[in-house]
DRENFIBA-365571 format. One line per field, with one value per atom (N, C-alpha, C): x negated, y negated, z; residue number from 0; atom name; chain. Coordinates in steps of 0.05 Angstrom, whole numbers. Layout:
REM DRENFIBA-365571
px [X, ...]
py [Y, ...]
pz [Z, ...]
resi [NUM, ...]
name [CA, ...]
chain [A, ...]
//
This chain:
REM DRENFIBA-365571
px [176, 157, 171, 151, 160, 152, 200, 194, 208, 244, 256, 267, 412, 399, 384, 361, 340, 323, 311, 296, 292, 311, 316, 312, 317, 318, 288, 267, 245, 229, 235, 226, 228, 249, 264, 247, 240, 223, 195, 187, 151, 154, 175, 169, 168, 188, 190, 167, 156, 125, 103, 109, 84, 79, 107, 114, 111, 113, 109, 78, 61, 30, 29, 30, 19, 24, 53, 47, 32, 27, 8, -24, -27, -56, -51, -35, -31, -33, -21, -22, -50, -74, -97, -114, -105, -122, -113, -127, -135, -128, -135, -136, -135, -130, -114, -134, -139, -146, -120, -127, -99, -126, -107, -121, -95, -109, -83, -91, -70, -74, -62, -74, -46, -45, -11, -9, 8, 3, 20, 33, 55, 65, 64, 68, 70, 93, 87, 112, 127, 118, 124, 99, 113, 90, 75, 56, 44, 54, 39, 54, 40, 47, 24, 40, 12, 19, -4, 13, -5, -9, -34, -32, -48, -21, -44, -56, -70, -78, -88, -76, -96, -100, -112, -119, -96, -76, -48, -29, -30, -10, -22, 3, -9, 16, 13, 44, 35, 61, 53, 72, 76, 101, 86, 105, 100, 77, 78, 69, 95, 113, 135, 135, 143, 143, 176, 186, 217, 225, 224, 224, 222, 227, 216, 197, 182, 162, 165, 138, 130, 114, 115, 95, 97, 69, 56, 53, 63, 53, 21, 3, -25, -22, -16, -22, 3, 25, 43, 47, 38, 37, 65, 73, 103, 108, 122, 121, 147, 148, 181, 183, 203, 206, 231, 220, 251, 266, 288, 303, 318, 313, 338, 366, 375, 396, 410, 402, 415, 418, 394, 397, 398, 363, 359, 332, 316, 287, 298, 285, 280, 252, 243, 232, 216, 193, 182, 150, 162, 128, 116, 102, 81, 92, 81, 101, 78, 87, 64, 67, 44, 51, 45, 57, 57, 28, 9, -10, -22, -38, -47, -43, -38, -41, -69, -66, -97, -113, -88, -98, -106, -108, -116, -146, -157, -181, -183, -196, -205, -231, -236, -259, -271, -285, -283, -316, -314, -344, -352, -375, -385, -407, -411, -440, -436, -461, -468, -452, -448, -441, -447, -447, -455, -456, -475, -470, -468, -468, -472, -440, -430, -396, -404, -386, -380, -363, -370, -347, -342, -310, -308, -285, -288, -268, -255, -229, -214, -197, -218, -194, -192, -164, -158, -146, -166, -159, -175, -191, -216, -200, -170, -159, -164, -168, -171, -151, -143, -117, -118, -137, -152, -178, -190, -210, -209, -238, -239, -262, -263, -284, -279, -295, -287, -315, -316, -334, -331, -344, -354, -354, -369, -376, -354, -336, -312, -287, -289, -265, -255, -277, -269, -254, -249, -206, -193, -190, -169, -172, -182, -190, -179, -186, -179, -147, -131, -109, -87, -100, -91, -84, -108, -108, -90, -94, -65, -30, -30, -4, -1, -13, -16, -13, -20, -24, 3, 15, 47, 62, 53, 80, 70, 48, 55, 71, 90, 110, 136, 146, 156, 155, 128, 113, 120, 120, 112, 147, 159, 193, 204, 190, 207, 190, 163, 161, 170, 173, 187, 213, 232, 255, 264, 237, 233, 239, 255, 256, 225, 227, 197, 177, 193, 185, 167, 179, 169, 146, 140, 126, 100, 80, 52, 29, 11, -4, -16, -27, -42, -19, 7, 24, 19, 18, 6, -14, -39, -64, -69, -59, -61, -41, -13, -1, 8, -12, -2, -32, -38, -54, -87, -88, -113, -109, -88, -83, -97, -117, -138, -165, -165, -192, -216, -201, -214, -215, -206, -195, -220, -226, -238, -277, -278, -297, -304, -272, -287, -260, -252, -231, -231, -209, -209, -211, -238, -234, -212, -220, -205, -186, -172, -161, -144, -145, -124, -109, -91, -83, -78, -70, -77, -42, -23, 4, 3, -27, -27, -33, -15, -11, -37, -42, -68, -66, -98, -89, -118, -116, -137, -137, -157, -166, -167, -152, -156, -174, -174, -186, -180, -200, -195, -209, -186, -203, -188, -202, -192, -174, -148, -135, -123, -101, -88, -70, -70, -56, -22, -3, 23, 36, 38, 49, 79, 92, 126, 122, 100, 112, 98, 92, 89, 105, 131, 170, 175, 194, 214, 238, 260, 278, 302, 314, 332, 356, 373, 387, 390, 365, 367, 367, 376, 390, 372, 350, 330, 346, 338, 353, 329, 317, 294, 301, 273, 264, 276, 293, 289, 272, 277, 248, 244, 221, 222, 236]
py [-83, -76, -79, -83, -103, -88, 10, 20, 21, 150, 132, 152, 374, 386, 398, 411, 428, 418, 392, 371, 359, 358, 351, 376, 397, 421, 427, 422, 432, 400, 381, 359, 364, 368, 377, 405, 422, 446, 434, 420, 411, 404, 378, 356, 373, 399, 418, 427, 445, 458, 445, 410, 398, 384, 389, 386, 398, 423, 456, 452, 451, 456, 434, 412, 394, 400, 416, 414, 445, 460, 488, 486, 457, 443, 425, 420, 404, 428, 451, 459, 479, 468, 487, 463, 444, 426, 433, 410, 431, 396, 366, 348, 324, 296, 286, 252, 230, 209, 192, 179, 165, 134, 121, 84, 74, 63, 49, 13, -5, -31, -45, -65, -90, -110, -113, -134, -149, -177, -196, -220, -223, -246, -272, -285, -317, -328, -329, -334, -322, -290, -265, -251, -230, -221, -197, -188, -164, -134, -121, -95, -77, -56, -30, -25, -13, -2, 18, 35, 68, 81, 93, 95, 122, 142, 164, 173, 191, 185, 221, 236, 256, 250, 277, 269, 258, 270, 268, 251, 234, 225, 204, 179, 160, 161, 157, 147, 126, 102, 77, 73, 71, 73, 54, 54, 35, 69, 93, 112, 125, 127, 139, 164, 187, 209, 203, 207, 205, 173, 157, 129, 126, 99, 91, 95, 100, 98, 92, 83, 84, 102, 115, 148, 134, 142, 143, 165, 180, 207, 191, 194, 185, 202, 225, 235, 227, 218, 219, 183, 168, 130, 127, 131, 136, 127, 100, 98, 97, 104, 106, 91, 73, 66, 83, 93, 114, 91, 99, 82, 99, 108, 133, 131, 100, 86, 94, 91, 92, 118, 117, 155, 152, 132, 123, 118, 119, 125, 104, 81, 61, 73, 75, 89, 65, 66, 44, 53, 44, 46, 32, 31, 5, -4, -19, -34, -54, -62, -85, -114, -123, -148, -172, -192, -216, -222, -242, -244, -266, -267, -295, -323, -338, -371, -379, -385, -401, -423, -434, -449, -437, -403, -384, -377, -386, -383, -370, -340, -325, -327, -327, -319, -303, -287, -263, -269, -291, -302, -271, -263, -237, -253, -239, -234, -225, -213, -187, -193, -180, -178, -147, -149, -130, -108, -85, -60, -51, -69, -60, -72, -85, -85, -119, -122, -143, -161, -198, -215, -219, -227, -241, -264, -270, -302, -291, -300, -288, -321, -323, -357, -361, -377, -376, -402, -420, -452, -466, -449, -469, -466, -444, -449, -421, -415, -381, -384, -346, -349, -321, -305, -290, -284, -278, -272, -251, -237, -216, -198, -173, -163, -134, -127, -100, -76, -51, -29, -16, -13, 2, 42, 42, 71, 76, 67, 74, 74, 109, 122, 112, 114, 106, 111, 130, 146, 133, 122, 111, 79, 76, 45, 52, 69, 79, 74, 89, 97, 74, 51, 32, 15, 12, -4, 4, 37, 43, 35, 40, 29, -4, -19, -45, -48, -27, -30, -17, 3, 6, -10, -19, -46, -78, -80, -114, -119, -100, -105, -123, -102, -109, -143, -133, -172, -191, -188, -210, -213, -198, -200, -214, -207, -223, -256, -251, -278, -298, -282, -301, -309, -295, -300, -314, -332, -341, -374, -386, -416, -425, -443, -458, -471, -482, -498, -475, -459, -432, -416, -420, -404, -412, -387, -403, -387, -398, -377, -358, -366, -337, -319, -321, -300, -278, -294, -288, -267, -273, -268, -247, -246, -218, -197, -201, -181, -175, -188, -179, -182, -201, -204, -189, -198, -185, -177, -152, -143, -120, -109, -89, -103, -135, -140, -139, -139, -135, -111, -91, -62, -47, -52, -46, -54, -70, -78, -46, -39, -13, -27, 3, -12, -39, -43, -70, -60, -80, -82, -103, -123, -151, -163, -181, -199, -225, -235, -262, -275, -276, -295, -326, -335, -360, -374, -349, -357, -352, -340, -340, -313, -295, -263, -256, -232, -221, -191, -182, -144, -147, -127, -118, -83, -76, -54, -33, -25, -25, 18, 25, 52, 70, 88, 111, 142, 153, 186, 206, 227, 246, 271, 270, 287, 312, 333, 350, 347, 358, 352, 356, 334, 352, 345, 364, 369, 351, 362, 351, 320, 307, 272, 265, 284, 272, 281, 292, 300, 266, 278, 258, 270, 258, 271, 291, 308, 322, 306, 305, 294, 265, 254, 225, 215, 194, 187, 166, 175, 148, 135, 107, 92, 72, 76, 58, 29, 14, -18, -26, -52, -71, -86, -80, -75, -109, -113, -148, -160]
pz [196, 175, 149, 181, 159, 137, 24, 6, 0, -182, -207, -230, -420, -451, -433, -443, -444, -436, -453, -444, -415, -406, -370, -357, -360, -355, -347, -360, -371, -349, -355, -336, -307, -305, -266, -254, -280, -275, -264, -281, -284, -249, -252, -230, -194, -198, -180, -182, -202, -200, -183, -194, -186, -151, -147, -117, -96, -105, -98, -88, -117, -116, -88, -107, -70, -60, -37, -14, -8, -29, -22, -12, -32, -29, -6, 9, 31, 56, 53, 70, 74, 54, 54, 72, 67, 82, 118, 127, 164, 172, 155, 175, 162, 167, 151, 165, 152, 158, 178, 195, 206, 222, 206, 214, 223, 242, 265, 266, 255, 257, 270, 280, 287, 276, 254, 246, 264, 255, 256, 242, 239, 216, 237, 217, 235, 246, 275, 293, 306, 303, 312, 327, 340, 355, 342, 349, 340, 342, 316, 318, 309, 307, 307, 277, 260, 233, 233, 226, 223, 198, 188, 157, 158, 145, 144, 114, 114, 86, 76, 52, 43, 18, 8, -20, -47, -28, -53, -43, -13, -7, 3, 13, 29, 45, 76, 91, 111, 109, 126, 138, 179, 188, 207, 237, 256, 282, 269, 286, 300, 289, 299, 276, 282, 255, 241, 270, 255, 257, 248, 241, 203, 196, 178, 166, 137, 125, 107, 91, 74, 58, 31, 26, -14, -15, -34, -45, -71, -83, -98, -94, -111, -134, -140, -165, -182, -171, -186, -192, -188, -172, -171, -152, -138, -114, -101, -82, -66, -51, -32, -8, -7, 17, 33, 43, 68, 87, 86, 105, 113, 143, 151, 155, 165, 177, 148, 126, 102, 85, 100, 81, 53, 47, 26, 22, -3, -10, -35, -28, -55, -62, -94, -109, -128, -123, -133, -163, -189, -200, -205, -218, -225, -266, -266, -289, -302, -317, -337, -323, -317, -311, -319, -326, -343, -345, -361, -354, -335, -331, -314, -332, -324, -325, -339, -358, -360, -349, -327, -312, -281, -281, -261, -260, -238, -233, -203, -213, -176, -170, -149, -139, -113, -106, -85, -79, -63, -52, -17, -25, 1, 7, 34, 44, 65, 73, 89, 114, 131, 153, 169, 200, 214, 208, 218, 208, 180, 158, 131, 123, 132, 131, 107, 95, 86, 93, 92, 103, 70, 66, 42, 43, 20, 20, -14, -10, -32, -49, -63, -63, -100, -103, -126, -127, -147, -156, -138, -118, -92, -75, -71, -42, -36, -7, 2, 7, -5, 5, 20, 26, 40, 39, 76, 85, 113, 109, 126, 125, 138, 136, 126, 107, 92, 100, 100, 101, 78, 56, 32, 50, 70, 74, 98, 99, 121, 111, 112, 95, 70, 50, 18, 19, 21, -2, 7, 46, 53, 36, 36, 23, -2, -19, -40, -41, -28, -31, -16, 3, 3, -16, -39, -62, -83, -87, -95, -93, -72, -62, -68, -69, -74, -94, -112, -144, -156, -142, -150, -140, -129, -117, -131, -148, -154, -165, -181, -207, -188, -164, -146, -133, -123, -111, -126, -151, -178, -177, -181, -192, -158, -133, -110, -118, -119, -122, -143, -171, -189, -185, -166, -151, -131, -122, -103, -109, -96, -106, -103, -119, -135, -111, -97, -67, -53, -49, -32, -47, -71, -86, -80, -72, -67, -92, -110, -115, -106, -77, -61, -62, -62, -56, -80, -108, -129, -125, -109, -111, -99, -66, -52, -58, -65, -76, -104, -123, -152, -164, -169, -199, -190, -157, -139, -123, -130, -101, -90, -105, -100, -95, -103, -107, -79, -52, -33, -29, -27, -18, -33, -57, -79, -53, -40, -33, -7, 3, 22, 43, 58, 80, 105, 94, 115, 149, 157, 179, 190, 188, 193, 170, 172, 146, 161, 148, 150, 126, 124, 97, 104, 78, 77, 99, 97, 110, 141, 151, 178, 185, 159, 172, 169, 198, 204, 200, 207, 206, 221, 237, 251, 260, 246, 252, 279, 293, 317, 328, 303, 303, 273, 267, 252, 261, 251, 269, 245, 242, 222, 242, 245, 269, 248, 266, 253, 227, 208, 188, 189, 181, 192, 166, 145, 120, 122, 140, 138, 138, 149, 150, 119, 97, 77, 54, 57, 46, 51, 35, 38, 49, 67, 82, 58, 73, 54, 52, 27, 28, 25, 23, 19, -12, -17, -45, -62, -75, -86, -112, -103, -124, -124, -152, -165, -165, -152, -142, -169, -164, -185, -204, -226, -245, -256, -263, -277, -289]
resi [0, 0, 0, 1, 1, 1, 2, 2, 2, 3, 3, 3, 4, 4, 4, 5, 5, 5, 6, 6, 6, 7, 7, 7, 8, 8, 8, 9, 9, 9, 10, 10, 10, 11, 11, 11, 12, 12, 12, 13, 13, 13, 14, 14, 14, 15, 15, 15, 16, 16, 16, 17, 17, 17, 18, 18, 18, 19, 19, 19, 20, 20, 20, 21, 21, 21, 22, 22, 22, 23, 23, 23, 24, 24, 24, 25, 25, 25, 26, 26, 26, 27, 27, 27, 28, 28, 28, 29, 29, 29, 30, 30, 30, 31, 31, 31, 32, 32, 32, 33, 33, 33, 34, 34, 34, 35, 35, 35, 36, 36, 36, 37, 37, 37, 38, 38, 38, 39, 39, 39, 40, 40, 40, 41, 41, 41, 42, 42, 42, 43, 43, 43, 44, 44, 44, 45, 45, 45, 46, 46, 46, 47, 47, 47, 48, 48, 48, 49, 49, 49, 50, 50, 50, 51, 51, 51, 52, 52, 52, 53, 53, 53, 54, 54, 54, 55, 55, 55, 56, 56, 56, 57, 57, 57, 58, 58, 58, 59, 59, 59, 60, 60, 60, 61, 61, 61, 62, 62, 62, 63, 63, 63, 64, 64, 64, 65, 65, 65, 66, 66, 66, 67, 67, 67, 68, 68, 68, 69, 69, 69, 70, 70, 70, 71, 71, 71, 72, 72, 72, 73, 73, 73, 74, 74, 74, 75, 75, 75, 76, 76, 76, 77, 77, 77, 78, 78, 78, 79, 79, 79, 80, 80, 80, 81, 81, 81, 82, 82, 82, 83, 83, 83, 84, 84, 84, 85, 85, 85, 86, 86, 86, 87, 87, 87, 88, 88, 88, 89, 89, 89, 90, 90, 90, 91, 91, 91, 92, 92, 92, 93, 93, 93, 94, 94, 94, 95, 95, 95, 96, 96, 96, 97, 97, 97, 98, 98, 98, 99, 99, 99, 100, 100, 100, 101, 101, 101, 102, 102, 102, 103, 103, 103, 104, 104, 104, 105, 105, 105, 106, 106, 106, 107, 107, 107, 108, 108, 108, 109, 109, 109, 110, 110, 110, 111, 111, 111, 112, 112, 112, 113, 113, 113, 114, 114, 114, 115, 115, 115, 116, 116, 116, 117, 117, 117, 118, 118, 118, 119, 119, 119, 120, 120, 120, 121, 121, 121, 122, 122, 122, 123, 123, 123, 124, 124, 124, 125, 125, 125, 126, 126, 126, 127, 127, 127, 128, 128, 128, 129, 129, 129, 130, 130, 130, 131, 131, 131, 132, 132, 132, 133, 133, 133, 134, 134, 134, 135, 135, 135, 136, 136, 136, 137, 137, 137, 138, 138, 138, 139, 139, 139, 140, 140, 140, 141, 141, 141, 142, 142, 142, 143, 143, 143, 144, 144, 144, 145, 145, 145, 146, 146, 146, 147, 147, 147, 148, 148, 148, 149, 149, 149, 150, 150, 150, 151, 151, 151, 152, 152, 152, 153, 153, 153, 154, 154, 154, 155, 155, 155, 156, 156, 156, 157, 157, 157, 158, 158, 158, 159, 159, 159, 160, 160, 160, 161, 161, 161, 162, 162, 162, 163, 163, 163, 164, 164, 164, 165, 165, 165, 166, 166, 166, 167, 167, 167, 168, 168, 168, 169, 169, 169, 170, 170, 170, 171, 171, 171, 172, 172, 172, 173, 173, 173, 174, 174, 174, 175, 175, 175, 176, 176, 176, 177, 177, 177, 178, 178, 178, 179, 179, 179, 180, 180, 180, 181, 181, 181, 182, 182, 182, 183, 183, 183, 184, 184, 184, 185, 185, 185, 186, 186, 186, 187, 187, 187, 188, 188, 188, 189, 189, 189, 190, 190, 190, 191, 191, 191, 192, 192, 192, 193, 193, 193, 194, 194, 194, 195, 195, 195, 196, 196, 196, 197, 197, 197, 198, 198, 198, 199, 199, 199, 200, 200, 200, 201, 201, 201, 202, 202, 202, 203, 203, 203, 204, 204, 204, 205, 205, 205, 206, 206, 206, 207, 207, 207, 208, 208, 208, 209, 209, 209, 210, 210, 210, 211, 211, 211, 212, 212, 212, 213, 213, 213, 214, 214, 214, 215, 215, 215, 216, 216, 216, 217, 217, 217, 218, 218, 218, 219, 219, 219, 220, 220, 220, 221, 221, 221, 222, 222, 222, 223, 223, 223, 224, 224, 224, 225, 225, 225, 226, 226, 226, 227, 227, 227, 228, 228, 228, 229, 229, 229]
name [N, CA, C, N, CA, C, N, CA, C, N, CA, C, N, CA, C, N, CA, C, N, CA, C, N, CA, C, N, CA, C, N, CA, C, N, CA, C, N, CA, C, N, CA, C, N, CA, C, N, CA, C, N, CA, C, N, CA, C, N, CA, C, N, CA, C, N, CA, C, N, CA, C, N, CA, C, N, CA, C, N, CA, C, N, CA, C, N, CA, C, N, CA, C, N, CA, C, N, CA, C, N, CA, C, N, CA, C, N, CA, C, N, CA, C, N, CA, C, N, CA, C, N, CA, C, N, CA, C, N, CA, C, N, CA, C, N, CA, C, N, CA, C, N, CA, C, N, CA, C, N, CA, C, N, CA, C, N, CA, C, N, CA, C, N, CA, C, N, CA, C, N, CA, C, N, CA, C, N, CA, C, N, CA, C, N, CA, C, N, CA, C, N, CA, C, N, CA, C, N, CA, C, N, CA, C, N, CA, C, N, CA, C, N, CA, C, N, CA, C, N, CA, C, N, CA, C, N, CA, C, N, CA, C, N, CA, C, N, CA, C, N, CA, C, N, CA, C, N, CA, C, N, CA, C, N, CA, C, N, CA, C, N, CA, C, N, CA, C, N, CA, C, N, CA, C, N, CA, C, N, CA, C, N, CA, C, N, CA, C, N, CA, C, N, CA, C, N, CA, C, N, CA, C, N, CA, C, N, CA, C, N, CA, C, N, CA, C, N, CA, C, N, CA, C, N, CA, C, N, CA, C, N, CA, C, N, CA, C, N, CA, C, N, CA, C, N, CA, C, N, CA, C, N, CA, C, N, CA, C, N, CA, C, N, CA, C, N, CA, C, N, CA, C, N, CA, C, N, CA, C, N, CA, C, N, CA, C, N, CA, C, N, CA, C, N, CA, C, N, CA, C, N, CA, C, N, CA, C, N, CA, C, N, CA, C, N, CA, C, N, CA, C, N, CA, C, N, CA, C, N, CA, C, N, CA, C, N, CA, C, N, CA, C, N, CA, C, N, CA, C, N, CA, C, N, CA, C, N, CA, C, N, CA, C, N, CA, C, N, CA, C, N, CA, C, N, CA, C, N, CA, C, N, CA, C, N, CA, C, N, CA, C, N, CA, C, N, CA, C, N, CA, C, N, CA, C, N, CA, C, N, CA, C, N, CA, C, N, CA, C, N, CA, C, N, CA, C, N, CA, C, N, CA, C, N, CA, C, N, CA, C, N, CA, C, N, CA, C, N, CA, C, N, CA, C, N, CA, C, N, CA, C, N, CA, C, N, CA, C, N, CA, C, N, CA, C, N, CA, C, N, CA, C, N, CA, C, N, CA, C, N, CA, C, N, CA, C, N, CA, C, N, CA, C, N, CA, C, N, CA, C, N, CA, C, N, CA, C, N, CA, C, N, CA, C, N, CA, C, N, CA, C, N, CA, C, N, CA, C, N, CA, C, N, CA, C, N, CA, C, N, CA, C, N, CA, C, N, CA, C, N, CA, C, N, CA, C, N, CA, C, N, CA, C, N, CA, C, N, CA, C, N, CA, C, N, CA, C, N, CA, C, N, CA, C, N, CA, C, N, CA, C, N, CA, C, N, CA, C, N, CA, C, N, CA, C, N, CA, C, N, CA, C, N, CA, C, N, CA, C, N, CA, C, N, CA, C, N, CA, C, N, CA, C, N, CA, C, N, CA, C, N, CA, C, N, CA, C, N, CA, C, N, CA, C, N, CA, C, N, CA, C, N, CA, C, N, CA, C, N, CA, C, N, CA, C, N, CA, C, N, CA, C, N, CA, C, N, CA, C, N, CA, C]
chain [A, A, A, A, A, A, A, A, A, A, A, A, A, A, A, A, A, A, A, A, A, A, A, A, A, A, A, A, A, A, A, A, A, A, A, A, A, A, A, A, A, A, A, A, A, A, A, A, A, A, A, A, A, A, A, A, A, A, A, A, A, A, A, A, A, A, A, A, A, A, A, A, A, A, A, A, A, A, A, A, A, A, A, A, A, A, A, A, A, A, A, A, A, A, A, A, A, A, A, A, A, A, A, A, A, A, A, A, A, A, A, A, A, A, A, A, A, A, A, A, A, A, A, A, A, A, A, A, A, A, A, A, A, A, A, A, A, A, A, A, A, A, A, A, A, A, A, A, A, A, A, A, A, A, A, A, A, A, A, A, A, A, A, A, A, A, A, A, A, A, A, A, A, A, A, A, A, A, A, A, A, A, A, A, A, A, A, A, A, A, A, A, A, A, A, A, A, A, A, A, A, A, A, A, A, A, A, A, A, A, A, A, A, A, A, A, A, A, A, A, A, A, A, A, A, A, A, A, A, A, A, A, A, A, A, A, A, A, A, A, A, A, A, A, A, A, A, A, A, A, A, A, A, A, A, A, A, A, A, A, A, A, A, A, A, A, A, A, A, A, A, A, A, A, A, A, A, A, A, A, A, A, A, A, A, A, A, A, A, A, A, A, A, A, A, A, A, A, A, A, A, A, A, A, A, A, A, A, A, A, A, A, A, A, A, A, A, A, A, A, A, A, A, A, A, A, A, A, A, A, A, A, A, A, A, A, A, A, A, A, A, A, A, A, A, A, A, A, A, A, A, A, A, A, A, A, A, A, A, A, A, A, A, A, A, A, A, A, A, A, A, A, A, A, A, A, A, A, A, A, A, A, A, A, A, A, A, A, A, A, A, A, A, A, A, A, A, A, A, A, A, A, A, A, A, A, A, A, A, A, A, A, A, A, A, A, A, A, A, A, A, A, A, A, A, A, A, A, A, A, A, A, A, A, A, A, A, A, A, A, A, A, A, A, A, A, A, A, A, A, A, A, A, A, A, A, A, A, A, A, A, A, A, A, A, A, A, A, A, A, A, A, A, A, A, A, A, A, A, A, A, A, A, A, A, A, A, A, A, A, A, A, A, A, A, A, A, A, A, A, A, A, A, A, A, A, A, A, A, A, A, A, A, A, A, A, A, A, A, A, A, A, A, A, A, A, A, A, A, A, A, A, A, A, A, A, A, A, A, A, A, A, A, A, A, A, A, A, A, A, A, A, A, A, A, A, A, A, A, A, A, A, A, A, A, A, A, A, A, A, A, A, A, A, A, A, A, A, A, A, A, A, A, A, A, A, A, A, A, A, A, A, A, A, A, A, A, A, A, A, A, A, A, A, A, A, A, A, A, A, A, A, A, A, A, A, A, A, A, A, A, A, A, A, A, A, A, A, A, A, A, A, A, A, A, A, A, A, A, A, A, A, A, A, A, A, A, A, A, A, A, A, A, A, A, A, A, A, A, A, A, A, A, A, A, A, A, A, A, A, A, A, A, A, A, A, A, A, A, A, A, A, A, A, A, A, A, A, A, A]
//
């Protein structure tokens, strides 16, 4: 899975206060969204991605608790990737991003599909560079807070892809993880998807289960050192 004097004094206070409150309001809640997918990249086999979701957090692992994740603060647009082997939280925000190309043209062609769900086509310059099927009334927030996370991380996307030798560079890469990287999400959670490089996601369940406060910490003792910035 395939994740920043007095003055400081008074900042370290707030940032503690406000950490505090969430998890008080985390622990008033009783139950927590959890969507289970299977991706797969191209040429590899398939794999389970688990995404749980409350009002203040997002966490994305393989469904292991003590494993790897990924965790979203939503109130704070904060994103962490944990790595335990390292005993390290890369620390990611969202950032300004260059503007589009004037020779950039999107387009987000729908229509109806089953049950009220939408199919769409996501294409930029007449090429798709994703398609799939989205639900508007199935679990907004999680949809919600997916698009989030997408949206603190293009600064990231944009700086691997401008790093990327020229050959390798595709616009869709552009398209689903930076400039539109909410623009389907924004339509209601993905059931289905495909991109234009092969990689898939499929929906394989959502259920609202027990809430478990600790998988949305970050481990003690681990050392955040903020994503390389543009």
């Amino acid at each position: 899975m395939k994740w920043f004097a007095l003055l400081g004094m008074f900042a370290a206070g707030a940032v503690q206060a406000a950490e505090m409150t969430g998890l008080r309001h985390m622990t008033e809640l009783r139950y927590m969204t959890e969507l289970r997918y299977v991706d797969q990249d191209p040429g590899d086999p398939p794999y389970a991605t688990r995404i749980l979701v409350t009002p203040d957090y997002l966490r994305m692992d393989t469904g292991e608790d003590d494993g790897d994740f990924v965790l979203l603060d939503r109130r704070q647009h904060k994103a962490f990737n944990v790595m335990r082997e390292n005993r390290l939280a890369m620390v990611f925000v969202p950032a300004t991003l260059p503007p589009r190309p004037e020779s950039w043209q999107s387009r987000l062609l729908v229509k109806p599909h089953a049950k009220g769900a939408q199919r769409y086509r996501l294409l930029v310059n007449g090429q798709t560079c994703s398609e799939g099927v989205a639900d508007r009334h199935a679990v907004p927030d999680a949809a919600r807070a997916m698009a989030e996370l997408k949206t603190v991380l293009a600064a990231t996307q944009y700086r691997v892809w401008r790093d990327t030798p020229v050959e390798l560079r595709h616009d869709c890469d552009l398209a689903n993880l930076v400039w539109e990287a909410d623009s389907t999400l924004r339509m209601g959670l993905t059931l289905e998807e495909r991109e234009f490089s092969g990689r898939s996601r499929m929906l394989q369940g959502r259920s609202s289960v027990p809430l478990k406060p600790e998988l949305f910490r970050l481990p003690d003792g681990f050392a955040e050192m903020p994503a390389p910035g543009l």
